[in-house]
Jmol script that loads the backbone (N, CA, C; Angstrom):
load data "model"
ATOM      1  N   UNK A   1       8.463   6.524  -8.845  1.00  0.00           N
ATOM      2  CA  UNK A   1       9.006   5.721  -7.770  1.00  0.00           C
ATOM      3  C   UNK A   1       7.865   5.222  -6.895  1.00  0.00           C
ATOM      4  N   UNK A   2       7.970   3.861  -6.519  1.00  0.00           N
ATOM      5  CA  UNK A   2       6.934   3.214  -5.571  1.00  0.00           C
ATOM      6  C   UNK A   2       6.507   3.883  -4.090  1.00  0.00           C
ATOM      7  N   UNK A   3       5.789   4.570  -3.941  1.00  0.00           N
ATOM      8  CA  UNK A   3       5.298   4.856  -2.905  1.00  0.00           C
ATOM      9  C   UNK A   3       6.090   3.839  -1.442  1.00  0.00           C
ATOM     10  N   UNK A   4       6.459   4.049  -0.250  1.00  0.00           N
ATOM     11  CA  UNK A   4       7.152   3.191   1.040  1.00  0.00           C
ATOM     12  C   UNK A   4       6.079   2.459   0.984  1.00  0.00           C
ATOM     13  N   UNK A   5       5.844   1.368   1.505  1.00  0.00           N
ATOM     14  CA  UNK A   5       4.944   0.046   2.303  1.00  0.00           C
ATOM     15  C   UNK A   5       4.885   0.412   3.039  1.00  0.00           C
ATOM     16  N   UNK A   6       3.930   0.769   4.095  1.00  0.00           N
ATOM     17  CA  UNK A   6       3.244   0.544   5.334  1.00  0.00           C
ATOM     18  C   UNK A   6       2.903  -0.633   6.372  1.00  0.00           C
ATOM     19  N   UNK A   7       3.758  -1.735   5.678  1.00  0.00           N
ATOM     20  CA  UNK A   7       3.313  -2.611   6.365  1.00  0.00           C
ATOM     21  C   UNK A   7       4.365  -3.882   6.520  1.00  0.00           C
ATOM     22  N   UNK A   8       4.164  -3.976   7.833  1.00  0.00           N
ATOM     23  CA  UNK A   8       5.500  -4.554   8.521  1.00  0.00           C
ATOM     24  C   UNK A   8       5.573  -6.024   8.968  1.00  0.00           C
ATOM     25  N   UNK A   9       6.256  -6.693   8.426  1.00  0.00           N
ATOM     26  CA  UNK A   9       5.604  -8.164   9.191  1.00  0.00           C
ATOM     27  C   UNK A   9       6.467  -8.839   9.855  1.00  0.00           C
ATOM     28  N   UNK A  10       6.461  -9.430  10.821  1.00  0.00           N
ATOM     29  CA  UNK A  10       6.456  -9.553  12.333  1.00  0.00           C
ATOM     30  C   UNK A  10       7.214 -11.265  12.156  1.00  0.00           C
ATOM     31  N   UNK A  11       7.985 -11.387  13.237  1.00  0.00           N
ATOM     32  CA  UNK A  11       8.468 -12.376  13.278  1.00  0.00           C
ATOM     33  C   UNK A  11       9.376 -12.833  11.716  1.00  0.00           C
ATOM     34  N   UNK A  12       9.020 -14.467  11.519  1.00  0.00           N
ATOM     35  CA  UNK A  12       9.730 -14.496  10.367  1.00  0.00           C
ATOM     36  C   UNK A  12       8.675 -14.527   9.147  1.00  0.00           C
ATOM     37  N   UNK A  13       8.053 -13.794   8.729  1.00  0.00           N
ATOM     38  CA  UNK A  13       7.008 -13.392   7.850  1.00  0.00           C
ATOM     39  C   UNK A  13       7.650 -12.297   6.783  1.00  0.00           C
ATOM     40  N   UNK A  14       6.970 -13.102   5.568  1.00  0.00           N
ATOM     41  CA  UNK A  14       8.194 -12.128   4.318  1.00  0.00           C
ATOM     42  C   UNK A  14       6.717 -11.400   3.710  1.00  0.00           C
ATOM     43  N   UNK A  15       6.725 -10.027   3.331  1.00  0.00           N
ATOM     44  CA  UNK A  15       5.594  -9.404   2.322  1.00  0.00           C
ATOM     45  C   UNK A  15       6.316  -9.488   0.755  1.00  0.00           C
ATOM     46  N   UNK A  16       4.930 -10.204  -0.017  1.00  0.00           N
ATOM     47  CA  UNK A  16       5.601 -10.488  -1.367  1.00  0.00           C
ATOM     48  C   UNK A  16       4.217  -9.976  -2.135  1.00  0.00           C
ATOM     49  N   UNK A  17       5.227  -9.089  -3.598  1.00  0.00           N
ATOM     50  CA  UNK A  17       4.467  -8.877  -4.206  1.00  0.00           C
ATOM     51  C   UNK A  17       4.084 -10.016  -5.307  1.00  0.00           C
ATOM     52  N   UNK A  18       3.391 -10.770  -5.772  1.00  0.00           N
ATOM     53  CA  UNK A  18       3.067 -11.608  -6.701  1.00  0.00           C
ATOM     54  C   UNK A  18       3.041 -11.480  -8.074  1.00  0.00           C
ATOM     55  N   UNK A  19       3.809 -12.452  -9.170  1.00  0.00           N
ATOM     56  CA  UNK A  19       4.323 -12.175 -10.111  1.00  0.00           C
ATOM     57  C   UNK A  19       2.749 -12.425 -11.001  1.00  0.00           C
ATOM     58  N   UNK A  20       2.333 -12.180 -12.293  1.00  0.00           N
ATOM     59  CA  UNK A  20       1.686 -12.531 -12.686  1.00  0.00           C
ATOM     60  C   UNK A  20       1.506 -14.336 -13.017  1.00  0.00           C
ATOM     61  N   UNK A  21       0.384 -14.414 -13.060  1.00  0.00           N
ATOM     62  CA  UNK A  21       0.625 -16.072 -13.101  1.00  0.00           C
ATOM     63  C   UNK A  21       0.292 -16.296 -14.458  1.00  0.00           C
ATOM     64  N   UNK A  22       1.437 -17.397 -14.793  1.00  0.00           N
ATOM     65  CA  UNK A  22       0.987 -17.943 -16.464  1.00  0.00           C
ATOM     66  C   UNK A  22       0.021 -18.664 -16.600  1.00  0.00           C
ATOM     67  N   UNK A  23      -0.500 -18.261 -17.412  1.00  0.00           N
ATOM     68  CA  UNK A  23      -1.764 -19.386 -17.785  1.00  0.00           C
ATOM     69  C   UNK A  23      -3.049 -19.022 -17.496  1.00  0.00           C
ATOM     70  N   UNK A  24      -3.717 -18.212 -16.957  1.00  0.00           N
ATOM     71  CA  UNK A  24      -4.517 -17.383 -15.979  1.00  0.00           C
ATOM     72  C   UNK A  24      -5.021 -16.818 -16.451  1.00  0.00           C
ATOM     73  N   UNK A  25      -6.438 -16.442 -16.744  1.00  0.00           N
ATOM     74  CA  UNK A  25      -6.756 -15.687 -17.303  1.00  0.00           C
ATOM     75  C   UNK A  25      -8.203 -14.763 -16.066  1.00  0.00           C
ATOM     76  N   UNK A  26      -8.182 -13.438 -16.183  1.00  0.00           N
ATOM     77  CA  UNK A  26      -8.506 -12.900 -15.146  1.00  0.00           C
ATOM     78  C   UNK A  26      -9.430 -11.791 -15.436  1.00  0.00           C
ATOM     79  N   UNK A  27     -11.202 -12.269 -15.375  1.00  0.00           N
ATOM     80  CA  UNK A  27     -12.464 -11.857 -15.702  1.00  0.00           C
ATOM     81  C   UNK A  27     -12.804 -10.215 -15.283  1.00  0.00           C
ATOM     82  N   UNK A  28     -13.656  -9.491 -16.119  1.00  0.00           N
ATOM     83  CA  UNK A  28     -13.941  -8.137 -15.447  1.00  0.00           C
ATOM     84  C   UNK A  28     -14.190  -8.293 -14.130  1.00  0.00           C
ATOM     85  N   UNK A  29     -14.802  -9.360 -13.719  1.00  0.00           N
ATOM     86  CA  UNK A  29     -15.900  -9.463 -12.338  1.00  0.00           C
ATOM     87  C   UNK A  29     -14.413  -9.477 -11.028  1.00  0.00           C
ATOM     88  N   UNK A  30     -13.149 -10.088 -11.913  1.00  0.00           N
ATOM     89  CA  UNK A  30     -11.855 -10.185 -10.642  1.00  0.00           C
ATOM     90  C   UNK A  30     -12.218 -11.772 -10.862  1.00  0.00           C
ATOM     91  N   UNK A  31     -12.585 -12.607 -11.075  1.00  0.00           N
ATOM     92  CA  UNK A  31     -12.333 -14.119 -11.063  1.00  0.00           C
ATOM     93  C   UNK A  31     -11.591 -14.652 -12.071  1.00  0.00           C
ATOM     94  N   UNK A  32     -10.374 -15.481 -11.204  1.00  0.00           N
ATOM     95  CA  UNK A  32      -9.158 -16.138 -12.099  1.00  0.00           C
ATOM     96  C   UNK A  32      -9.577 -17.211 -12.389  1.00  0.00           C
ATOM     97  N   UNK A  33      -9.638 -17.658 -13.630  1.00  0.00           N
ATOM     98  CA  UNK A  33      -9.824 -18.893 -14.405  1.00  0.00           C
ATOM     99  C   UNK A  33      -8.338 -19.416 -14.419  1.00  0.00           C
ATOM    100  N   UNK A  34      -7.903 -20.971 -13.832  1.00  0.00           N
ATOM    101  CA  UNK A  34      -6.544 -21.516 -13.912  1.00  0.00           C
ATOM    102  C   UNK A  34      -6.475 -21.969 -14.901  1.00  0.00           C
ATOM    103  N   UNK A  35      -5.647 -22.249 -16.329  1.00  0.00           N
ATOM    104  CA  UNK A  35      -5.166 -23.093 -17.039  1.00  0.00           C
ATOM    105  C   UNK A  35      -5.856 -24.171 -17.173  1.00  0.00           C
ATOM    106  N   UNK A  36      -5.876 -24.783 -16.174  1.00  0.00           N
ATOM    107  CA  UNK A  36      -5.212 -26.223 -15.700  1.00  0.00           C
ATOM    108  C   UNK A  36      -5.656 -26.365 -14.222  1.00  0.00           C
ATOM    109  N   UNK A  37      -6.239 -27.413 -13.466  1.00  0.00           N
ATOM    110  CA  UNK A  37      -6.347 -27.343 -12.080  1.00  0.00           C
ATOM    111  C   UNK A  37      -5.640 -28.339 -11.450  1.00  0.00           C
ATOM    112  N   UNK A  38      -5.159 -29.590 -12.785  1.00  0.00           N
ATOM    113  CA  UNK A  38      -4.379 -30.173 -12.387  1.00  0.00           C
ATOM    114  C   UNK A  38      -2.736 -30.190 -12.493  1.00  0.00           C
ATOM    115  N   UNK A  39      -2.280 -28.836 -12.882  1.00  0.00           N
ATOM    116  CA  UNK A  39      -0.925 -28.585 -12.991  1.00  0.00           C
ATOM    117  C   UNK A  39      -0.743 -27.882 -12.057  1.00  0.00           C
ATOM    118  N   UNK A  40      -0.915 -28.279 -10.835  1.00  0.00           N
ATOM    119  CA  UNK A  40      -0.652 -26.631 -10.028  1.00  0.00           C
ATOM    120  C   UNK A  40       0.677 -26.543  -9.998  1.00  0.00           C
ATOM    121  N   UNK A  41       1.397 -25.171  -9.416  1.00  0.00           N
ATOM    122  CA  UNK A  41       2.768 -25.311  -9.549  1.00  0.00           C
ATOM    123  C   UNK A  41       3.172 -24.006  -8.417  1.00  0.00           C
ATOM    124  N   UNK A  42       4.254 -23.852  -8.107  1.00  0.00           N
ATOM    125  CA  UNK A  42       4.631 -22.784  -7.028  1.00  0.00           C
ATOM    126  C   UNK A  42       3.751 -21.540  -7.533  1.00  0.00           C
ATOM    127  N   UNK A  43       4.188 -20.759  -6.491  1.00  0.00           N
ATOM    128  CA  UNK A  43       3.884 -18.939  -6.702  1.00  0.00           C
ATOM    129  C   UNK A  43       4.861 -18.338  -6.840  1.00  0.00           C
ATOM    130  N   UNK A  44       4.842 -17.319  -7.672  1.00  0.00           N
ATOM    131  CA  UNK A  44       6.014 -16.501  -8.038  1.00  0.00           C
ATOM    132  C   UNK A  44       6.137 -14.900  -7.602  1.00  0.00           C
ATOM    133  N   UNK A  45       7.655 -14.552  -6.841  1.00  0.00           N
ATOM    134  CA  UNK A  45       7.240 -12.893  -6.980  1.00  0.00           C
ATOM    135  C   UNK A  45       8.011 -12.675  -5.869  1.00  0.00           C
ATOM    136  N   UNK A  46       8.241 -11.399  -5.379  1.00  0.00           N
ATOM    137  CA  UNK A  46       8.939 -10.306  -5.451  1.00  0.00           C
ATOM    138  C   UNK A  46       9.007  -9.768  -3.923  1.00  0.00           C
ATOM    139  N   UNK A  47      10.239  -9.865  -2.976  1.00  0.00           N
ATOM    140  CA  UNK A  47      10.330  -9.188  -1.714  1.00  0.00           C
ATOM    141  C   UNK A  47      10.352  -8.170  -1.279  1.00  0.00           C
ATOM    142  N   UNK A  48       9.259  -7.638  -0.706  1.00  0.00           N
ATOM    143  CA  UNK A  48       8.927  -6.044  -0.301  1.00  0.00           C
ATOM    144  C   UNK A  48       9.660  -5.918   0.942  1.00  0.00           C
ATOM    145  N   UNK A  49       8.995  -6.218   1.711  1.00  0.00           N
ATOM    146  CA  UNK A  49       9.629  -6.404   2.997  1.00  0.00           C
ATOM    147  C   UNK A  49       9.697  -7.434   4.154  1.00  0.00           C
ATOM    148  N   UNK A  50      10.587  -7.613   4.771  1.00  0.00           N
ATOM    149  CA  UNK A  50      10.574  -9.049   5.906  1.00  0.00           C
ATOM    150  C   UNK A  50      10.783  -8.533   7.318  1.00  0.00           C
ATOM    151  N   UNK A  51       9.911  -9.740   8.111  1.00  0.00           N
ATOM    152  CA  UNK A  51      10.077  -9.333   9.564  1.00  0.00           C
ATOM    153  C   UNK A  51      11.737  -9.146   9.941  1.00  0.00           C
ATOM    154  N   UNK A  52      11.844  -9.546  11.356  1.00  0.00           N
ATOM    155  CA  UNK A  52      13.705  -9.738  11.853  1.00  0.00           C
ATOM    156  C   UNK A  52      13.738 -10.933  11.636  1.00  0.00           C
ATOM    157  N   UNK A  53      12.954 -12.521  12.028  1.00  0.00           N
ATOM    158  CA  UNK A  53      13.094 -13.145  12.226  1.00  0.00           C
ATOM    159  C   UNK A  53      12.721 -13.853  13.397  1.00  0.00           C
ATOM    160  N   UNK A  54      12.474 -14.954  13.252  1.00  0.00           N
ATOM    161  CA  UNK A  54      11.960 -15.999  14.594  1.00  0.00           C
ATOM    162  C   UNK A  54      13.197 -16.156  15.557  1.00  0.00           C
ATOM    163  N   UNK A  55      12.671 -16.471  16.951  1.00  0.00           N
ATOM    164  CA  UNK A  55      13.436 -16.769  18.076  1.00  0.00           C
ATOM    165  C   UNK A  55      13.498 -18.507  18.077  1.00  0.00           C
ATOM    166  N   UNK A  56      14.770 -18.408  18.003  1.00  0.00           N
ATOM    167  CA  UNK A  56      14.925 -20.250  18.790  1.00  0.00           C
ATOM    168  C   UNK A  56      15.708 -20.378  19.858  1.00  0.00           C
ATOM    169  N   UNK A  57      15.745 -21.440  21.252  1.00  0.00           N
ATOM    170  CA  UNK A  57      16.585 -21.317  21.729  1.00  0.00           C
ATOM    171  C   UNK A  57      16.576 -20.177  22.432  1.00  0.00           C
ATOM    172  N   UNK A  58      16.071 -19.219  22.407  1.00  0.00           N
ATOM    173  CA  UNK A  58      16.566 -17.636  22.930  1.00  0.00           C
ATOM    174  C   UNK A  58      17.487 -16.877  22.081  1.00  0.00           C
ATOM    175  N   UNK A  59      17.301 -17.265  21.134  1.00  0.00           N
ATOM    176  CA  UNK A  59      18.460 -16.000  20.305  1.00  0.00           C
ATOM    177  C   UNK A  59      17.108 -16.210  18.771  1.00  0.00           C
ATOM    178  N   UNK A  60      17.762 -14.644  18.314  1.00  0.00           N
ATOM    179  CA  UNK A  60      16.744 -14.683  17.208  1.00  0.00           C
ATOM    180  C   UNK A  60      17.468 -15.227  15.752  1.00  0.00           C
ATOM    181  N   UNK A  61      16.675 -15.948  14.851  1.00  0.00           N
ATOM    182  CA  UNK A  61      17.577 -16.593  13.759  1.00  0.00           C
ATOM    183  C   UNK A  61      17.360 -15.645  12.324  1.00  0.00           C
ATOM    184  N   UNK A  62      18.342 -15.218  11.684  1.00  0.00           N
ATOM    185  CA  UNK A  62      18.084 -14.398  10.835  1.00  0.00           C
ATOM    186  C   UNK A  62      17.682 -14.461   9.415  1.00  0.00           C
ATOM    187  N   UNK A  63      16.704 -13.701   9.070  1.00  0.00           N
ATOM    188  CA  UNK A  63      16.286 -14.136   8.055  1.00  0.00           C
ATOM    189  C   UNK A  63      17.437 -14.710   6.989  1.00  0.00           C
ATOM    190  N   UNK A  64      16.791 -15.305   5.869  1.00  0.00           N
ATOM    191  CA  UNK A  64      17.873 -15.989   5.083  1.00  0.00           C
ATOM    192  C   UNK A  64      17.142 -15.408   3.438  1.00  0.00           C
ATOM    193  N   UNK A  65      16.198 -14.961   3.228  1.00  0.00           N
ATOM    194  CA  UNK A  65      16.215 -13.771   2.169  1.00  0.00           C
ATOM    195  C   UNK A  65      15.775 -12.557   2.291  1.00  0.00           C
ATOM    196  N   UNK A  66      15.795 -11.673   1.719  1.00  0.00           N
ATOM    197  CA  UNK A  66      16.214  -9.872   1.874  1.00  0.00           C
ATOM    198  C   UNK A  66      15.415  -9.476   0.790  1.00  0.00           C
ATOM    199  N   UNK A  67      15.115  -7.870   1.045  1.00  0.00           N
ATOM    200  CA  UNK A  67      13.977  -7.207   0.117  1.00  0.00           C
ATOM    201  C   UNK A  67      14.678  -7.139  -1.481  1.00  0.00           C
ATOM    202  N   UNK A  68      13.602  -7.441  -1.929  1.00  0.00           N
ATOM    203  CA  UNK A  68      14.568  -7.585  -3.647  1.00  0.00           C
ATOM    204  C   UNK A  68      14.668  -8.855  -4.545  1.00  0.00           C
ATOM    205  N   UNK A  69      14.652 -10.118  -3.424  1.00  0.00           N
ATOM    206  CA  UNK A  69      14.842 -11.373  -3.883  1.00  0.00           C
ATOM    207  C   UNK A  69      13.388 -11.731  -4.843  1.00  0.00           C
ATOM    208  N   UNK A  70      13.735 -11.992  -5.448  1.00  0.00           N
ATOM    209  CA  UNK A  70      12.699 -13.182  -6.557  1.00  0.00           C
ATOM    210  C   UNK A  70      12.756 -14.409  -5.923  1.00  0.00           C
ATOM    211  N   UNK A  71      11.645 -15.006  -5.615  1.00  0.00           N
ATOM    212  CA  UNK A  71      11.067 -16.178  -4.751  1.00  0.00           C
ATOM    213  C   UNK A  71      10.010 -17.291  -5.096  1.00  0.00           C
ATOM    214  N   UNK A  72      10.321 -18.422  -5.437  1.00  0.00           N
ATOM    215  CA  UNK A  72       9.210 -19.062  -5.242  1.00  0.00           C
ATOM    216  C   UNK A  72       8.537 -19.592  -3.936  1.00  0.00           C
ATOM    217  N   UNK A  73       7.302 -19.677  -3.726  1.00  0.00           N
ATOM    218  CA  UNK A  73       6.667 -20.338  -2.567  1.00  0.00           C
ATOM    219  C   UNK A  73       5.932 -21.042  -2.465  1.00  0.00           C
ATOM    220  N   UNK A  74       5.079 -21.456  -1.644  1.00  0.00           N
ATOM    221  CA  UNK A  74       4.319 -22.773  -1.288  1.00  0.00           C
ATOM    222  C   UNK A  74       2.662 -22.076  -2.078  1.00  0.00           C
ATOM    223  N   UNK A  75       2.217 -22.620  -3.164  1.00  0.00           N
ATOM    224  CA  UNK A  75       0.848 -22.137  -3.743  1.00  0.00           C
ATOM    225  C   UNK A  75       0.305 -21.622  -2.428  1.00  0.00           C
ATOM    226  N   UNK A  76      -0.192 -22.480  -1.172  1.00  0.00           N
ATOM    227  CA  UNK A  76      -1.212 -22.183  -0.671  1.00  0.00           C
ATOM    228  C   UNK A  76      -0.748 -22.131   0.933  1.00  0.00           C
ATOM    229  N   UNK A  77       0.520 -21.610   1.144  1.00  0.00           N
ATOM    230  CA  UNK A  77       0.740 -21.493   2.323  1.00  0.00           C
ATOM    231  C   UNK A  77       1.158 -19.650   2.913  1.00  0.00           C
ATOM    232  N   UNK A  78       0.297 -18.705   2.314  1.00  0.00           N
ATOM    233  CA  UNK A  78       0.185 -17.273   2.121  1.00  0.00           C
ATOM    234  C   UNK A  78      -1.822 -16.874   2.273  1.00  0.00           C
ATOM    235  N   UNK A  79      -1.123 -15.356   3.058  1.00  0.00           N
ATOM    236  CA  UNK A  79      -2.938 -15.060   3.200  1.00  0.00           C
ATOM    237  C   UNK A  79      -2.004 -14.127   2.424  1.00  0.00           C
ATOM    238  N   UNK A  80      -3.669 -13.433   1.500  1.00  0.00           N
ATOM    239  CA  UNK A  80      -3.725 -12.211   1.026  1.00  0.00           C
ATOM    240  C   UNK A  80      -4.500 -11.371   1.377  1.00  0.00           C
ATOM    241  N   UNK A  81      -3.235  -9.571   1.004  1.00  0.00           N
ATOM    242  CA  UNK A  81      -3.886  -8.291   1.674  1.00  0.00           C
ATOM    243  C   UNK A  81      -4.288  -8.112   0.267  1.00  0.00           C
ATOM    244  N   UNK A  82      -4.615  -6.250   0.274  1.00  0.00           N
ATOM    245  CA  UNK A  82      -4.588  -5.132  -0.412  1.00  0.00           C
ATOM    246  C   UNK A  82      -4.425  -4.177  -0.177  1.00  0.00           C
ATOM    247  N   UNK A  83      -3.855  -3.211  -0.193  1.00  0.00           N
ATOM    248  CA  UNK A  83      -3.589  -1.976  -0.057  1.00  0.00           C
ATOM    249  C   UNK A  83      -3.380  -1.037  -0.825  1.00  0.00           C
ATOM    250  N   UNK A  84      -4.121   0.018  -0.864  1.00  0.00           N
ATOM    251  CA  UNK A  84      -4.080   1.083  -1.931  1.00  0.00           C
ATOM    252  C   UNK A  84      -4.226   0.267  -3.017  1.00  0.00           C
ATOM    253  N   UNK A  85      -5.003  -0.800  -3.557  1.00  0.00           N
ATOM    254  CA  UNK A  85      -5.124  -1.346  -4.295  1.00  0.00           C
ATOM    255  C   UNK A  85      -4.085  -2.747  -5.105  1.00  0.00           C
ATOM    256  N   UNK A  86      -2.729  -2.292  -4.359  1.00  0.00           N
ATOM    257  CA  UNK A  86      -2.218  -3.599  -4.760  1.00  0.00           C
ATOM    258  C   UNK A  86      -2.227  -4.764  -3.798  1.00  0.00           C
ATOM    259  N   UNK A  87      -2.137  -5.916  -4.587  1.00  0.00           N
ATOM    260  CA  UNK A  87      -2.294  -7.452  -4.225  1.00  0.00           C
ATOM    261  C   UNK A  87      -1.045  -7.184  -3.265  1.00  0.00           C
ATOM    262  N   UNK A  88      -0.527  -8.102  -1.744  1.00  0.00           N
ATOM    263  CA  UNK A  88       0.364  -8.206  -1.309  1.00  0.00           C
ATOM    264  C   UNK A  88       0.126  -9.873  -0.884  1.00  0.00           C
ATOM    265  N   UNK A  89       0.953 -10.853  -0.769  1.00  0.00           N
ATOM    266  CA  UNK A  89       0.986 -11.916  -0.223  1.00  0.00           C
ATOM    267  C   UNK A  89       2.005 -11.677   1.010  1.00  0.00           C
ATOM    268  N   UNK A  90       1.582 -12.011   2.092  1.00  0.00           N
ATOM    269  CA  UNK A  90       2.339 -12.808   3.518  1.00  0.00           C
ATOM    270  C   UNK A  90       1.974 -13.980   3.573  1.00  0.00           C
ATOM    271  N   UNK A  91       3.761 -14.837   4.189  1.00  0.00           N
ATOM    272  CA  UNK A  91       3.931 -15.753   4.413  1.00  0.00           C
ATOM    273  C   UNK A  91       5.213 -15.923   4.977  1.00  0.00           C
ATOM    274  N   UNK A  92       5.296 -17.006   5.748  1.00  0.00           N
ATOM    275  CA  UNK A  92       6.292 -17.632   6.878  1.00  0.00           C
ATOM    276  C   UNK A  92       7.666 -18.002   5.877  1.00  0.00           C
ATOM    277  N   UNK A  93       8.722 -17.615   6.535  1.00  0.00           N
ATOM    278  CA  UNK A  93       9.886 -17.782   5.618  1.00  0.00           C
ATOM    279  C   UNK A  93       9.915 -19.217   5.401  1.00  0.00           C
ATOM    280  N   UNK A  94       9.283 -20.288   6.293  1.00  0.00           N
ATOM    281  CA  UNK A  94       9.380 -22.031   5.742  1.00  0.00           C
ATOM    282  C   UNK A  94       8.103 -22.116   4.665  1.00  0.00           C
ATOM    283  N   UNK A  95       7.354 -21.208   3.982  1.00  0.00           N
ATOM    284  CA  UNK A  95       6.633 -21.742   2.708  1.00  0.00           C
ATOM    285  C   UNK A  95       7.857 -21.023   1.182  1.00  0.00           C
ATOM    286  N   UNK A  96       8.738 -20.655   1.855  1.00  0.00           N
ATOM    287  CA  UNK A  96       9.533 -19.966   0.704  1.00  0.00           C
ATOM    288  C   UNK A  96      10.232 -21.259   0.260  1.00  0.00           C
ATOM    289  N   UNK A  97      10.217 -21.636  -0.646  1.00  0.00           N
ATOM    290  CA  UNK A  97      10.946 -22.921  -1.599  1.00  0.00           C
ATOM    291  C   UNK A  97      12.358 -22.654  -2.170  1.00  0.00           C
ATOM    292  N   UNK A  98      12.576 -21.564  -2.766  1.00  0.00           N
ATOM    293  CA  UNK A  98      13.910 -20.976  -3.433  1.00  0.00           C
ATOM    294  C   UNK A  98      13.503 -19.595  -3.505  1.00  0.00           C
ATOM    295  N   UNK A  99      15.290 -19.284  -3.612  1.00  0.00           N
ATOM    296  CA  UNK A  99      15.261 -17.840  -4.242  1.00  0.00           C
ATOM    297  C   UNK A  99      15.493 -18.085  -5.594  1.00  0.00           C
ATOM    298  N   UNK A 100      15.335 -17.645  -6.371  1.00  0.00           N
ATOM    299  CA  UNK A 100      15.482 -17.222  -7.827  1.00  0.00           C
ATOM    300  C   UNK A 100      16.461 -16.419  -8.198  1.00  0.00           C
ATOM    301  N   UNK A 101      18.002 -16.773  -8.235  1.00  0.00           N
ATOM    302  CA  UNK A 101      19.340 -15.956  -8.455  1.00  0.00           C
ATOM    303  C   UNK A 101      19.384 -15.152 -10.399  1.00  0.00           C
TER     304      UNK A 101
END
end "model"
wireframe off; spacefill off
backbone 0.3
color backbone group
């Protein structure tokens, strides 16, 4: 069983784990060679955990996906952590594109 996350993100900020990417191929040294540089295409992967949500107006608006969801998002609108060695992506619930039902 997965060890809890430690890490909490704030406002409307979703923690995603990242799916492997197709096409990719990924050197001893850690450098990803793309496919393709001219196919770029979403990011793929997996909801750990999400803030409450942003305030508008004075009332807070609630998130609109939940831990568990399969997600695509904006390639380049996410910073990346690490922890205990795994990859984590954060990002703002407006770079999330779809859920993946």
């Amino acid at each position: 069983m997965a060890k809890k996350l430690s890490l909490k993100p704030l406002g409307d900020r979703i923690v995603v784990i990242p799916s492997e990417k197709e096409g990719e191929k990924r050197l001893a040294s850690g450098i990803i060679i793309p496919e393709t540089v001219d196919k770029e295409k979403p990011a793929k992967g997996s909801v750990v955990a999400i803030g409450l949500g942003k305030y508008e107006d004075g009332k807070r608006v609630p998130m609109q996906v939940k831990v568990g969801d399969t997600v695509l998002f904006s390639k380049y609108g996410y910073d990346e952590v690490k922890i205990d060695g795994q990859e984590y992506y954060i990002l703002s619930e407006s770079s999330i594109l779809a859920v993946i039902s």
